[in-house]
N, C-alpha and C positions, 0 to 999 in steps of 0.2 A: 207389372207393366200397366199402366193405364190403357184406359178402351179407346183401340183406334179405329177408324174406318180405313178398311181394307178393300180392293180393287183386283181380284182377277184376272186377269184379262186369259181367253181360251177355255174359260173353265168348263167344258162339253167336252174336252180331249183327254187323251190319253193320262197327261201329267197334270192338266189343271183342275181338272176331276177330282184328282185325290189330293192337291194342295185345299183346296174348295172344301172339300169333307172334311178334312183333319183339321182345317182353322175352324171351322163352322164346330166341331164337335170338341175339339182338345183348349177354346182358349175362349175370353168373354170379349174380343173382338166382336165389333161389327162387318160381318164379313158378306161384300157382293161379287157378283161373277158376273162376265160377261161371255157370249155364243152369239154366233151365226145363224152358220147353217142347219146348227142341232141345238138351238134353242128353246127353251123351256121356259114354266112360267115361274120356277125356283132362278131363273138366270134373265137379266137383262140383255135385250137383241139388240147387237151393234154391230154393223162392218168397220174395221178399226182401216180398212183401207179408205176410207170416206174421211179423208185427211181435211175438207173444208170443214165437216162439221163433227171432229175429234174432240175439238179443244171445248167448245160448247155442251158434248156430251162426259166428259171428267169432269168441269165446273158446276154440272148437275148433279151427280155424285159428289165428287168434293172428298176423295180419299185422303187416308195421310200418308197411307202407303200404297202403292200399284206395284204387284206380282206381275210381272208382265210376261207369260209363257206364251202365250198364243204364238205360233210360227207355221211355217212349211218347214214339216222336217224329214221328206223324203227325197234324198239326194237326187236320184232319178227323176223325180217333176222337177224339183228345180233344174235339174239340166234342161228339159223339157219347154219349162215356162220360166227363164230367168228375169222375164218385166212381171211377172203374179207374184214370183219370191223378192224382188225388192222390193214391190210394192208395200208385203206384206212382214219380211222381215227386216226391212232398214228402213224404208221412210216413213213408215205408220212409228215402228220404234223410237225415231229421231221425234218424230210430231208428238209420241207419251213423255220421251225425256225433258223434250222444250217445255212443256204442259209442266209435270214434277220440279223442273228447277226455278220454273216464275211460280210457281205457290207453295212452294216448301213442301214438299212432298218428299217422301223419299223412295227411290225405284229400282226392287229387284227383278234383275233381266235374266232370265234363264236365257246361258247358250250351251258350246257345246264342246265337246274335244276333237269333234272336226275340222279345230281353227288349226290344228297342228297336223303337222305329214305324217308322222307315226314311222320318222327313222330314226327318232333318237328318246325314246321313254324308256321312265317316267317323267313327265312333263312338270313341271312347278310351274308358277304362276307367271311366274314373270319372264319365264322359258319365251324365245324366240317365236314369234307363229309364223305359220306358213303353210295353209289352208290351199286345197289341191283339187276343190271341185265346187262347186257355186254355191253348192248347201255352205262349205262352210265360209266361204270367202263372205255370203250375206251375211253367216252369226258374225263374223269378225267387224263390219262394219258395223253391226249393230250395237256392238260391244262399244266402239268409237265414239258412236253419236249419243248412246249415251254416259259416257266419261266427258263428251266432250260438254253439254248441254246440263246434267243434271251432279253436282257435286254431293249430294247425297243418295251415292248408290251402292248398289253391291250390283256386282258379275256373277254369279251362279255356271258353273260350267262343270254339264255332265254327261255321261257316257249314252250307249244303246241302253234303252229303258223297255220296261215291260210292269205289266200289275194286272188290277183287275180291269178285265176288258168285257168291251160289251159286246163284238165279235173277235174270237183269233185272231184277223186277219188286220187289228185294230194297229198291230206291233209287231213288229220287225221278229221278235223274238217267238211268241205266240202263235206267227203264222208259218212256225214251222212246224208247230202243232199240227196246224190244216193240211200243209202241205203231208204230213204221215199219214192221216186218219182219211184223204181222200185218194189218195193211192190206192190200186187195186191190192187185193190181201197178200199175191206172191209177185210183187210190181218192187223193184232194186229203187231205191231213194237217194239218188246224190245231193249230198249237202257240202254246202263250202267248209273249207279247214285251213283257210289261206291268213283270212285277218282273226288276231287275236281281240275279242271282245272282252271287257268287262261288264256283264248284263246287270241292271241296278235298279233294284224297287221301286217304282214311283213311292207307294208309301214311306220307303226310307228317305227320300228326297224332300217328300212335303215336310217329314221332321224336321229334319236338317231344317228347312227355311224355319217352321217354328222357333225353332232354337235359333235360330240367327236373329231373328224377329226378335226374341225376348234378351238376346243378348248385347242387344243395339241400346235397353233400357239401362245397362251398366257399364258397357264399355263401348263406345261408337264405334261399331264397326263400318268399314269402306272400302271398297277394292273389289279384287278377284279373289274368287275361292274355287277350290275345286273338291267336287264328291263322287267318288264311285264304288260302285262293288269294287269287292277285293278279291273276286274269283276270275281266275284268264282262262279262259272259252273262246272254241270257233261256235260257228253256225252248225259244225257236226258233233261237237260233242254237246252242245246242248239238246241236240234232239235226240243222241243219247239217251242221256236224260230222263227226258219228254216221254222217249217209246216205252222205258222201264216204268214210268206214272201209266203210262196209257195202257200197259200190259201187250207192248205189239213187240214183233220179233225185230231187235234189234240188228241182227245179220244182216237185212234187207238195206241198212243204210250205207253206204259208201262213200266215204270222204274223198271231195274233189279238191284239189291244192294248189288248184291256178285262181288266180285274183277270180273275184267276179265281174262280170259283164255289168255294160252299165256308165254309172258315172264311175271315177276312180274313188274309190276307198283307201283311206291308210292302213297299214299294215296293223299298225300297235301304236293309239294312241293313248296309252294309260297316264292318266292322270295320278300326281303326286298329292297323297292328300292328307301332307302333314299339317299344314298352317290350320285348317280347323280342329285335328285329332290335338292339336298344343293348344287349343283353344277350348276340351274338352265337349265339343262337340262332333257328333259321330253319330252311328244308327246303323247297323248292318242288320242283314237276315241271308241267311244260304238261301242260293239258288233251288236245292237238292228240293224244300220245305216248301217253299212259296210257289214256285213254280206247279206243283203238287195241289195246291189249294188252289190256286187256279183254275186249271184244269179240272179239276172233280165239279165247279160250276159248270160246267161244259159238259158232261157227263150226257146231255141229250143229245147235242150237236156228236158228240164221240160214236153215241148208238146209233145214228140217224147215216152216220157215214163208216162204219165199219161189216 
């Protein structure tokens, strides 16, 4: 594939981090990134909610392609702050899409399988949506605005994520690491066992877009896709898990099997993810592995609170 200039957008968070490293290290792309609040002098500082002066800050850049991850993607603030999450996840989105489709760009949107209720999976693409809490009703609109504004794009939609973090407490998944390890030593741990998760590597994630990226040079791809791990997990059996990495007594955890409090969550929203496995692109790693590597980085934070 020829060398393109590539655009980040989030790249300080959880997912864009490691899309950010894996193009930067696996491809001879020109690859930049944009951060906020956790910006660096490796990352260009932009509030992408600063919708007058968006379009002037891409035309300085001038990518060919924009990752566009940056979001709110804790259900709960967005119930919280639902004018912060449009802000930031539909009309900053709609003003990157308008931007990509007047300069020939092309724009992958990472959303999410929160567009769906999670009463009827596995989901395919083209599956109904019907999104049941503000997180996901903004990914869906944002999915919209950019179908609707930029014709050269891809949808990216994927599950609860976890990788390498810079605190626990960074990911959904990871903070239930903390929540173990700050528990007193004979203190019972209720953890949810109500929605079924499929928990999904960000490293596997940025692959997949590599591979979508390089496969755009042979076959143009367009549309929705969807990636997920392929392991079905609650929140208790992954800290499971977790406590057998961490060497803590598993007894102490106790599975709660009422919804969780909060915004509403779906039950099972597993995503169907043949259209890219026929398209010979895929990337899995067990939870059991990774999650284990993880953690052993933590290994100060683990002594510091046990």
């Amino acid at each position: 594939m020829q060398s393109k200039r590539i655009l980040v957008t989030g790249a300080s968070g959880l997912l864009g981090r490691q899309i950010f490293k894996t193009l930067k290290t696996r491809t001879s792309w020109t690859v930049q990134g944009t951060a906020y609040s956790r910006a660096s002098e490796k990352l260009l500082r932009f509030d992408l909610t600063d919708l007058q002066q968006l379009p002037a800050f891409l035309s300085s850049v001038a990518p060919d392609v924009i990752i566009h991850s940056a979001a709110e993607r804790r259900p709960d603030v967005s119930m919280r702050d639902p004018e912060g999450t449009q802000r930031l996840n539909v009309d900053a989105t709609a003003a990157i899409a308008g931007w990509a489709g007047g300069n020939n760009a092309q724009l992958l949107y990472i959303s999410s399988d929160y567009v769906f209720d999670g009463t009827n999976p596995p989901y395919q693409e083209d599956d109904d949506t019907h999104p049941i809490n503000d997180y996901g009703r903004s990914k869906l609109a944002g999915e919209r605005a950019v179908a609707a504004a930029c014709t050269d794009h891809i949808i990216l939609r994927v599950p609860i994520l976890y990788g390498s973090v810079e605190r626990l407490d960074e990911s959904s998944v990871t903070a239930i690491a903390a929540q173990l390890l700050e528990a007193a030593p004979t203190e019972s741990i209720k953890l949810e066992n109500w929605a079924v998760r499929y928990p999904t590597l960000t490293d596997d994630v940025a692959d997949i877009i590599r591979q979508l990226l390089h496969s755009v040079n042979h076959t143009h791809l367009h549309g929705i896709f969807h990636f997920s791990g392929e392991q079905a997990m609650t929140k208790y059996t992954m800290g499971m898990i977790m406590a057998e990495c961490l060497k803590l007594d598993q007894t102490r955890l106790i599975p709660d099997n009422n919804p969780p409090k909060g915004a509403p969550r779906p039950q099972n929203s597993q995503l169907d993810t043949s259209r890219l496995n026929k398209l010979q692109i895929r990337q899995q790693t067990l939870f059991e592995r990774s999650i284990a590597e993880i953690l052993e980085k933590h290994q100060s934070y683990s002594q510091s609170n046990l």
